[in-house]
PLY file of the C-alpha trace (Angstrom):
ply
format ascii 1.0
element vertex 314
property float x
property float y
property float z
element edge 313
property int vertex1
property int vertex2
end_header
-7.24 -207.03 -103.62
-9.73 -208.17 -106.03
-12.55 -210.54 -105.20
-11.57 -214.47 -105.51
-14.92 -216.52 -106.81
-14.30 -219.57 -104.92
-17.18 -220.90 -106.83
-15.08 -220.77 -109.81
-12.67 -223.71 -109.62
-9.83 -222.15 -111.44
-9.91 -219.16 -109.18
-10.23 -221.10 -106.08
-7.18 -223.17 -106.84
-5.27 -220.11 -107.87
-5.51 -218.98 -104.16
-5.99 -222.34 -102.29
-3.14 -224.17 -104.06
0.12 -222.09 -102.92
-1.64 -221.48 -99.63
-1.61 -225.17 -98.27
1.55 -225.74 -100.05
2.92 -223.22 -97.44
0.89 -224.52 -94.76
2.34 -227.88 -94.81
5.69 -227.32 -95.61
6.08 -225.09 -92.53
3.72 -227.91 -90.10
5.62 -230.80 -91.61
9.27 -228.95 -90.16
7.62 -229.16 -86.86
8.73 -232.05 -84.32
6.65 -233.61 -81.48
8.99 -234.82 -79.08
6.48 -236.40 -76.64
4.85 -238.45 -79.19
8.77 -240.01 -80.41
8.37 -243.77 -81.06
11.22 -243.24 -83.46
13.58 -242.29 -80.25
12.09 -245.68 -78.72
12.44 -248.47 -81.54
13.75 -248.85 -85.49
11.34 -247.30 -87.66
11.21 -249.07 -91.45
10.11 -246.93 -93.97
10.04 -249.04 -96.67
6.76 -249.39 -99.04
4.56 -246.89 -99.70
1.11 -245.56 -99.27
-0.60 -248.65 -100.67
1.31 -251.43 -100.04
-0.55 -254.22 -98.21
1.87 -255.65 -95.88
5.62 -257.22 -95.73
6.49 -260.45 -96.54
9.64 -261.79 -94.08
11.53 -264.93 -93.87
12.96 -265.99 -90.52
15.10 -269.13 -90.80
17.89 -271.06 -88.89
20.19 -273.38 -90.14
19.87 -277.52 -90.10
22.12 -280.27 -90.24
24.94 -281.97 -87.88
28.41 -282.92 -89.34
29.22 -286.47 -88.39
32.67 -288.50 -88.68
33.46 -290.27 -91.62
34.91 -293.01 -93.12
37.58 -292.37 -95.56
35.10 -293.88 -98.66
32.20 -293.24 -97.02
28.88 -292.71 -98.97
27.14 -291.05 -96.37
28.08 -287.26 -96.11
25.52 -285.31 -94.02
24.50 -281.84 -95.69
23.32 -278.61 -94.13
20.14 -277.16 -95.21
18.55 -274.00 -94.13
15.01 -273.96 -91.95
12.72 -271.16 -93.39
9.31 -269.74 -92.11
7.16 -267.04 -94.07
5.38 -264.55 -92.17
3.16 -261.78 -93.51
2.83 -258.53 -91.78
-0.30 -256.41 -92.65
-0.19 -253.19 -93.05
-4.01 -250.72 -92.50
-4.68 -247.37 -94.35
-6.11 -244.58 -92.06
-6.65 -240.75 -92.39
-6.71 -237.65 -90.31
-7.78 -234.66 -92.35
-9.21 -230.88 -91.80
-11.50 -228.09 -94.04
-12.28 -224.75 -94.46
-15.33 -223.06 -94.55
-15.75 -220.74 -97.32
-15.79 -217.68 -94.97
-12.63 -217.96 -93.44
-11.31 -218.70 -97.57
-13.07 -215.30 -98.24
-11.85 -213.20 -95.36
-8.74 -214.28 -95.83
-8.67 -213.59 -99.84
-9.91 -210.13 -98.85
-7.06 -209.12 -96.91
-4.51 -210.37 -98.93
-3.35 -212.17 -95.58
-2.10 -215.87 -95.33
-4.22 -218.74 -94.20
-3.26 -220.03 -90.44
-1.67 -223.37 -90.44
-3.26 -224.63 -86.96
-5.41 -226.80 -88.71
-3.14 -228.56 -90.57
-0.71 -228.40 -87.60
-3.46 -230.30 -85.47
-4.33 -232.72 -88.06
-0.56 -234.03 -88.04
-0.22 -233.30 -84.21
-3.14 -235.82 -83.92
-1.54 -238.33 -86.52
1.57 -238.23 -84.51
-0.32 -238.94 -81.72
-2.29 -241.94 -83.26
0.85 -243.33 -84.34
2.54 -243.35 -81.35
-0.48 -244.93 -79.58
0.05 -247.88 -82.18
3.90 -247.65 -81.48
3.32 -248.73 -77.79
0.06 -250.08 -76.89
-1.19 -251.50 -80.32
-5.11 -251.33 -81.77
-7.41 -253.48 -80.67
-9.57 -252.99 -83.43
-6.81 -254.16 -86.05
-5.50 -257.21 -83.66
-2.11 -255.31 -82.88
0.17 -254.68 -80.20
2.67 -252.76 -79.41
6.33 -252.12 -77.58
5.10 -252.59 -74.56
2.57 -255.57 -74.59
3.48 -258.14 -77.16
1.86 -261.18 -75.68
4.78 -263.39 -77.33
7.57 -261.71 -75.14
8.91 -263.28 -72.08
7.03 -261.74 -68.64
8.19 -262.10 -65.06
7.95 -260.09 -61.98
10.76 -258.78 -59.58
11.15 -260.93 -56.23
9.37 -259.37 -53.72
11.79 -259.42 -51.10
11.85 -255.58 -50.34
11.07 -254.24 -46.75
7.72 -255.75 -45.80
7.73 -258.52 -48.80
7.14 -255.52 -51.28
8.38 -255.75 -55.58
9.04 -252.19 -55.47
11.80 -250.35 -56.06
11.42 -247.63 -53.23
11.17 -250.44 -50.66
14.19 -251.81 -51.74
18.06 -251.28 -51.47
20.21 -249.92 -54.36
21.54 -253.48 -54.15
18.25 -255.46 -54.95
17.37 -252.96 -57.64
20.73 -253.35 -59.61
20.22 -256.79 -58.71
16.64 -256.68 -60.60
18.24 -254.48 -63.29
20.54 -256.97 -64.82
18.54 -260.27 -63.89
16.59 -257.92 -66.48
19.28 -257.57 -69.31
20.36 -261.09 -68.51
16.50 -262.75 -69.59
17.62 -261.53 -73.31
21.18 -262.90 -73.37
19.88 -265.91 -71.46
16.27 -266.90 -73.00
17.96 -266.27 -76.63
20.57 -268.90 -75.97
23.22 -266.25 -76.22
22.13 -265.16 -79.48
20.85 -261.57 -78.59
22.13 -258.94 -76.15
20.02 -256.35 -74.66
21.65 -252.71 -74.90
18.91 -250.34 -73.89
16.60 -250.17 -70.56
13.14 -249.09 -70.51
11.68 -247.27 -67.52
9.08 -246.03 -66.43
9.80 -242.34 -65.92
8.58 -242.30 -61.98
11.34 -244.89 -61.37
13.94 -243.57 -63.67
13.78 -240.14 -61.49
13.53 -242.25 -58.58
16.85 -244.06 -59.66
18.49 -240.35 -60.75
17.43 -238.98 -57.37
19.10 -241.26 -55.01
22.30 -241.58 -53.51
23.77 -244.85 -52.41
24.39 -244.71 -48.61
26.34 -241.30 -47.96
28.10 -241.17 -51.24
27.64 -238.88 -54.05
26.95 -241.42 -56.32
22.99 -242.15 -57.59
21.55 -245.42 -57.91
21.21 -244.68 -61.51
25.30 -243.74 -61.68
26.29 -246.96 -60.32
24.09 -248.72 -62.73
25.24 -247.12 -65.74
28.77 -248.01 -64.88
28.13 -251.30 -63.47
25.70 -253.24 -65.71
25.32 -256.74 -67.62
25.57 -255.27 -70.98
28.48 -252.85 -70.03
30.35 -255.82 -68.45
30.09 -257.99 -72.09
30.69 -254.92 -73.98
32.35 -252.46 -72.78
30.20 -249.95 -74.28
27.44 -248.18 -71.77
23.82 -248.95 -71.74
21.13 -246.70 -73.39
18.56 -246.20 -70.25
15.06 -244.20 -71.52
12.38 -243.42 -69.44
8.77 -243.79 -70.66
5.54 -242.38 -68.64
3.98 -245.64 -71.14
5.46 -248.15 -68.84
3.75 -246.86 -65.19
0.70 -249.52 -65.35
1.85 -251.81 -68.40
2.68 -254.19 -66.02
0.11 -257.57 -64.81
-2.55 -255.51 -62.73
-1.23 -252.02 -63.67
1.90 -252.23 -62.25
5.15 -250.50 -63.41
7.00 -252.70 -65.83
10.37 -252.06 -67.70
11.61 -253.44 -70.75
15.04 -254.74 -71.70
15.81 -255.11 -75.56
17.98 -255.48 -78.42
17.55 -252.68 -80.41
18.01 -253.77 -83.95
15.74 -253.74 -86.65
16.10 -257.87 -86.60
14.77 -258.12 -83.68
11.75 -255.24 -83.44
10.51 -252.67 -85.76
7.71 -250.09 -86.22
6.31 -250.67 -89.92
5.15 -246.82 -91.46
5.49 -247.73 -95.17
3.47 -244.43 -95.71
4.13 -240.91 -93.12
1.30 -238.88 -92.65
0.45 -236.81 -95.78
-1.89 -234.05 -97.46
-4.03 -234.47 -100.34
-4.84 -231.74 -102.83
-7.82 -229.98 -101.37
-11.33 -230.35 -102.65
-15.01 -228.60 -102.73
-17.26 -231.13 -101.11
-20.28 -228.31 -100.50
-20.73 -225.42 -101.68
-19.31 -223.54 -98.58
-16.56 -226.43 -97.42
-13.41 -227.01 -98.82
-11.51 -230.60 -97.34
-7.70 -231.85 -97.02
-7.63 -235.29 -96.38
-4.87 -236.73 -94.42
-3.73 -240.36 -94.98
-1.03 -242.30 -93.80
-0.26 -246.58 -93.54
0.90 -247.80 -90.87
1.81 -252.20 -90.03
2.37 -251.46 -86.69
5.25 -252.95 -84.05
6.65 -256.44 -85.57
8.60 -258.05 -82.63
10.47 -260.78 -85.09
12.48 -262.19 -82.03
10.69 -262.16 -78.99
13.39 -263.59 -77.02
15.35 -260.55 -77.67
13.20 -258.53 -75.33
12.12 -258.99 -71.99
9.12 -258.01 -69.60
9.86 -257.77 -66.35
6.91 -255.95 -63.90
6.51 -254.99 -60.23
8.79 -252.21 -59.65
0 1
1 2
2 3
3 4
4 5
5 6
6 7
7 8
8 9
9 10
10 11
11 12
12 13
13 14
14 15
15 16
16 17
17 18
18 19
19 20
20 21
21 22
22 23
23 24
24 25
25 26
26 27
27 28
28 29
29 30
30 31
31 32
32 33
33 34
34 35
35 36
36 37
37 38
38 39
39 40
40 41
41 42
42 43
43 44
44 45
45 46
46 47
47 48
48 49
49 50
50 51
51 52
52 53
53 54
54 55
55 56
56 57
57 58
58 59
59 60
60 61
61 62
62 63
63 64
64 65
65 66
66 67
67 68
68 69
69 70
70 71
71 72
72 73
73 74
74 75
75 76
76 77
77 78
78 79
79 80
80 81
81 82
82 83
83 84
84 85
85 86
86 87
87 88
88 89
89 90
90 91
91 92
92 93
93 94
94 95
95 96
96 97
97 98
98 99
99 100
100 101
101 102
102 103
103 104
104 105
105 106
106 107
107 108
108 109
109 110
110 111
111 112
112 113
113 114
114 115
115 116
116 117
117 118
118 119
119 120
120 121
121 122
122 123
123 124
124 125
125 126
126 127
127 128
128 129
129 130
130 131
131 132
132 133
133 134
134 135
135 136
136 137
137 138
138 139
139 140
140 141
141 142
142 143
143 144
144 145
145 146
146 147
147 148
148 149
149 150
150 151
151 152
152 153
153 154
154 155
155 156
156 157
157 158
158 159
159 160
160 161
161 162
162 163
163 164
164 165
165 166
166 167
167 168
168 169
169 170
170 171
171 172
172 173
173 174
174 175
175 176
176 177
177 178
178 179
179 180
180 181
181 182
182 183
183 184
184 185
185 186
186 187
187 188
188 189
189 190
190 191
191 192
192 193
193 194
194 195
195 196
196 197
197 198
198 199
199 200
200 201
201 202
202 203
203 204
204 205
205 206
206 207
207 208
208 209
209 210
210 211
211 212
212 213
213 214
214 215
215 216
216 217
217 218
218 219
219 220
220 221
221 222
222 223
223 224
224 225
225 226
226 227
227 228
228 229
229 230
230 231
231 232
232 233
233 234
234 235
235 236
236 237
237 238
238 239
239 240
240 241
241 242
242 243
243 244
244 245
245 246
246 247
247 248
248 249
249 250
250 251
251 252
252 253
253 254
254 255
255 256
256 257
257 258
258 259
259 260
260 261
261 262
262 263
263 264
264 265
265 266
266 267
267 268
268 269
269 270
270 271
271 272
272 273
273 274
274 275
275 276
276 277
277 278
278 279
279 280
280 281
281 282
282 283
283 284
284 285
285 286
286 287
287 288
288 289
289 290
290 291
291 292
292 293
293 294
294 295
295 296
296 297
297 298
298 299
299 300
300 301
301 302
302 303
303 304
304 305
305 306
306 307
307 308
308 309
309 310
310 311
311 312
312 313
């Protein structure tokens, strides 16, 4: 094969070009399952790579009907109650290069480049993401699934064997009992208006709850919960339960905490106006060759607070 001068531009494109269009077509088919914050919440895509934020509304209605008199003057009118929130979005990269002697060897043996670089780069935006998804970013004022500061907290009674919150110290009765005291905080602190219909647990007590029978029956705890639960009661339909290795010290002093929600884009969303994406690659020496990676991410917007619920100590 015939020497490439990669200090030539044209020839350097020639053979960089269709090389990372391979590269990221084949490491953008691949999925990372434990980094998933699509599996855990609504995911908006709307925007792109340089919008600034989203503008919402959230608004209620006003007004009280009142008896009349039959020529009264003095009809009452509804009216609607609007608030305007802005949610900012922030611009960040994760990238990779190639030295000009791995472009060389590779031109010499007619052989493609490797795609593990590029495969990192997005296994690492992925990863970023996800980190954003649950915990928030300090650094930009955000928080996440798990921590929003405007959700309703409590902690389980602690009337297990020796005064304990924890699950393994209590009976399958006190932990169903926990359970839907759980799914209850969202029907009950959202005056009716929301309805939680998926469980968040931490994965320890999720296998804890798959692992163990009630009394000498073949039944789990987890079984009898998924057929006897607050939401299944209202709705006949069964409960979505996930487990999460996030939620082992989210709790108040690191303990286990689980989450009960709506999920519905209404009342919590992960912003990602613009995915993780390649630029064209560039020669910033004379013996380095860069991708840049760049993606915009707003973060977790919890719009209704009230339709999710804390609850720690298990």
């Amino acid at each position: 094969m015939p020497e490439i001068n990669f200090a030539d531009a044209q020839q350097a494109v020639g053979f960089i070009a269709p090389q990372l269009l391979r590269i990221e077509t084949e490491v953008y088919q691949i999925r990372y399952p434990s980094f998933d914050y699509a599996r855990l919440m609504p995911v908006n895509l709307d925007g792109d790579m340089w919008e600034v934020g989203t503008v919402f509304y959230s608004g209620d209605i006003a007004g009280q009907a009142k008896f009349l008199a039959g020529g009264g003057f003095d009809m009452p009118y509804a009216d609607i109650a609007r608030d305007q929130f802005v949610h900012a979005n922030h611009f960040a990269g994760i990238g990779y290069e190639w030295q000009l002697q791995e472009l060389q060897r590779a031109a010499k043996l007619g052989r493609n480049l490797g795609s593990e670089k590029a495969a990192s780069a997005v296994r690492v935006s992925e990863q970023f993401l996800y980190g954003i998804a649950i915990r928030g970013n300090a650094e930009k004022g955000l928080t996440g699934l798990v921590n929003d500061p405007n959700v309703p907290a409590t902690t389980v009674p602690a009337d297990g064997t020796g005064s304990s919150t924890l699950w393994s110290a209590k009976t399958p009765d006190l932990i169903n009992r926990d359970i839907n005291a759980t799914l209850n905080g969202v029907t009950n602190n959202s005056g009716e208006t929301e309805i939680a219909n998926r469980l968040l647990l931490p994965t320890t007590r999720l296998q804890y709850l798959a692992s163990t029978r009630i009394g000498d029956g073949t039944d789990t705890i987890l079984k009898f919960i998924r057929e006897n639960n607050a939401y299944t009661a209202q709705t006949g339909q069964p409960l979505e339960i996930i487990g999460s290795r996030e939620l082992e010290t989210a709790g108040a002093s690191n303990s286990a905490r689980m989450i009960a929600y709506a999920n519905d884009p209404t009342v919590l969303q992960f912003h990602l106006p613009g995915a993780h994406e390649f630029l064209p690659a560039f020669q910033k020496s004379s013996m380095t060759w860069e991708v840049a990676g760049i993606m915009n991410v707003g973060g977790v917007e919890i719009r209704r607070p009230k339709g999710v619920s804390y609850v720690d100590g298990i």
